[in-house]
C-alpha positions as CSV (number, residue, x, y, z in Angstrom):
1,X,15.8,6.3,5.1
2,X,12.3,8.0,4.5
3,X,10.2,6.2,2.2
4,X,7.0,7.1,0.9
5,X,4.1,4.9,-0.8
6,X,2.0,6.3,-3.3
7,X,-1.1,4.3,-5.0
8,X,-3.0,5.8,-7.7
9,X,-6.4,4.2,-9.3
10,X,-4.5,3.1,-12.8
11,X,-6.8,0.6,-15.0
12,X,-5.1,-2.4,-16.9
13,X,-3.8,-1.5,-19.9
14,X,-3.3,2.5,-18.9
15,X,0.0,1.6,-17.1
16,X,2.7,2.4,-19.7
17,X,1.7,5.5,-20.7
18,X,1.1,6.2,-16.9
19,X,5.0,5.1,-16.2
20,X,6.7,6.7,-19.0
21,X,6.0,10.1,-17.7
22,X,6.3,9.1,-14.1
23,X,10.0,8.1,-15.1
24,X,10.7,11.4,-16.9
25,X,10.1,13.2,-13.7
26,X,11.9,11.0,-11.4
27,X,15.3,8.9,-11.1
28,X,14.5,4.9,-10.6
29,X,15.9,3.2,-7.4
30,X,16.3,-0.3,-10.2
31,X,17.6,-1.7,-12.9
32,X,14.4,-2.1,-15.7
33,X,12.2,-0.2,-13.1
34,X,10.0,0.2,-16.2
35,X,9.6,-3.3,-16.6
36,X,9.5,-4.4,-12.8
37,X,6.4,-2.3,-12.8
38,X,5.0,-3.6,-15.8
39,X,5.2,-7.6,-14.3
40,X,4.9,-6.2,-10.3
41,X,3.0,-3.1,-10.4
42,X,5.1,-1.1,-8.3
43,X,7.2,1.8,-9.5
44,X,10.3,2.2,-7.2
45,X,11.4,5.8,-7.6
46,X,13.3,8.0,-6.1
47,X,12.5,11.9,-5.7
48,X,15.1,14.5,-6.1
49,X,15.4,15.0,-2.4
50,X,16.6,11.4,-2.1
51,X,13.1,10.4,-0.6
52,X,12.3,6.6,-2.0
53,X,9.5,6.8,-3.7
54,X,7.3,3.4,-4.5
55,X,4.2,4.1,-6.3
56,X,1.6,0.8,-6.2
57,X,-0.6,0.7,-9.4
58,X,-4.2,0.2,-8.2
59,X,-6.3,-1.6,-10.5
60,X,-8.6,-4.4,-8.6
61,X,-11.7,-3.1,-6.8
62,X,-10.5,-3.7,-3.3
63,X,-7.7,-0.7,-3.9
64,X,-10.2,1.4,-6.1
65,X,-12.3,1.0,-2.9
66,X,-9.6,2.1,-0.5
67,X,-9.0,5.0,-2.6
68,X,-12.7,6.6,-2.5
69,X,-12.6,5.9,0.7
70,X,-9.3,7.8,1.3
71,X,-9.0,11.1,4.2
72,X,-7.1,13.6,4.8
73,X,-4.5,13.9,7.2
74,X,-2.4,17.2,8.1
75,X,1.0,16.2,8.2
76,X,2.7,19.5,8.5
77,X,1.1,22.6,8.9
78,X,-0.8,23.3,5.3
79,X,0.3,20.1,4.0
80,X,-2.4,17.7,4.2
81,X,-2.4,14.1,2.7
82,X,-4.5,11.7,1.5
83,X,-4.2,8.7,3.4
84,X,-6.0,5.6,3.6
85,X,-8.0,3.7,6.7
86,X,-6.3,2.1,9.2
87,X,-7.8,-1.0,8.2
88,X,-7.1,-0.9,4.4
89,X,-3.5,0.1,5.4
90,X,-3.6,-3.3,7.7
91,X,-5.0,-5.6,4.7
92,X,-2.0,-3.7,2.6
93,X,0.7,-4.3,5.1
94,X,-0.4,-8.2,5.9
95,X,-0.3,-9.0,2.5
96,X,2.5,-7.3,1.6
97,X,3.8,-9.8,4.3
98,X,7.0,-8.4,5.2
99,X,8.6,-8.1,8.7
100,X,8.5,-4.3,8.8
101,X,4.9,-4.7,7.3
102,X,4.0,-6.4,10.7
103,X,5.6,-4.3,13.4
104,X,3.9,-1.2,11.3
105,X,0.7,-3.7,11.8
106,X,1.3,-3.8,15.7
107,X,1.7,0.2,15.6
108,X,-1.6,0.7,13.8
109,X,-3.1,-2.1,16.5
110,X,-1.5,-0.4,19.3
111,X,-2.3,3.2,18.2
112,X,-6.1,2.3,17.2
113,X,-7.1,-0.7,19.3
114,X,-10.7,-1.5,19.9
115,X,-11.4,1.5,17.4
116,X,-10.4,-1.3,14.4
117,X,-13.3,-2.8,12.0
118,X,-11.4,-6.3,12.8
119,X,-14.6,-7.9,10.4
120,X,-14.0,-5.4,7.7
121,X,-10.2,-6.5,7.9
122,X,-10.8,-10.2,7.9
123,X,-13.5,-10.2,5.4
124,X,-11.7,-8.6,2.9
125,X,-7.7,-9.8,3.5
126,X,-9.2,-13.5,3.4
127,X,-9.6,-13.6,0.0
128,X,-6.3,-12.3,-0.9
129,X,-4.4,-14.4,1.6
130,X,-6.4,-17.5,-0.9
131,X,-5.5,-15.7,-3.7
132,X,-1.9,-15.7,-2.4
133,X,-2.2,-19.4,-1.2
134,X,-0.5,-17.6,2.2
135,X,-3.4,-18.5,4.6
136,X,-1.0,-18.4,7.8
137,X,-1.5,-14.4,7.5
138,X,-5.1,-14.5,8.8
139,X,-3.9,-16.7,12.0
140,X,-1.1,-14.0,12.2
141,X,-3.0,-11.4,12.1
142,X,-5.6,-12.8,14.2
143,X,-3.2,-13.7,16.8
144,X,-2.5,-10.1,17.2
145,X,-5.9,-9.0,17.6
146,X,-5.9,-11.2,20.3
């Protein structure tokens, strides 16, 4: 199944408006998808090609950051997409948490190697892993930098 992520900069208190007309445009993959995104702040979506949409409501200034920091990457010819760092897409995927969130991790680690900011990474997924009171994803992550 293809899935595609999607995270716009959307400030607190912007997000209903923001939603409504997402969900005009696009079948939801959920039950209350409006409200899952209201308490979760992801949209799960689905386009009209079947393509599973989730769209991640950025708000806090790590993924405001990522985002004007963001490239461009050509995924088919005259397509290009904006795409973020390999290192903000590691601090997404760890925690995120999920078992295909780590073998993705090991593909980015395997692709990019020594290449990685592995002190950008830590100093900024620390803090969320103690936000998340999930410290065990720094030693997991660091055990595959190893």
């Amino acid at each position: 199944m293809i899935n595609e992520d999607v995270t716009p900069p959307l400030p607190f208190g912007d997000e209903e408006q923001y939603l409504k007309i997402l969900m005009k445009h696009f079948h939801s993959r959920i039950k209350d998808a409006f409200n899952f995104a209201l308490d979760n702040r992801v949209l799960l979506l689905k386009a009209s090609n079947n393509v599973s949409v989730d769209i991640a409501l950025a708000s806090f200034p790590f993924e405001i950051e990522m985002i004007k920091k963001r490239s461009f990457f050509l995924y088919q010819p005259n397509c290009h997409l904006m795409t973020c760092s390999a290192e903000d897409l590691i601090i997404l995927k760890a925690f995120a948490n999920r078992s295909k969130d780590w073998s993705d991790i090991e593909s980015v680690i395997d692709k990019q190697g020594k290449k990685l900011d592995t002190k950008y990474i830590n100093k900024l997924l620390l803090p969320l892993c103690e936000l998340k009171e999930e410290p065990e994803i720094m030693d997991r992550l660091n055990n595959l930098f190893d």
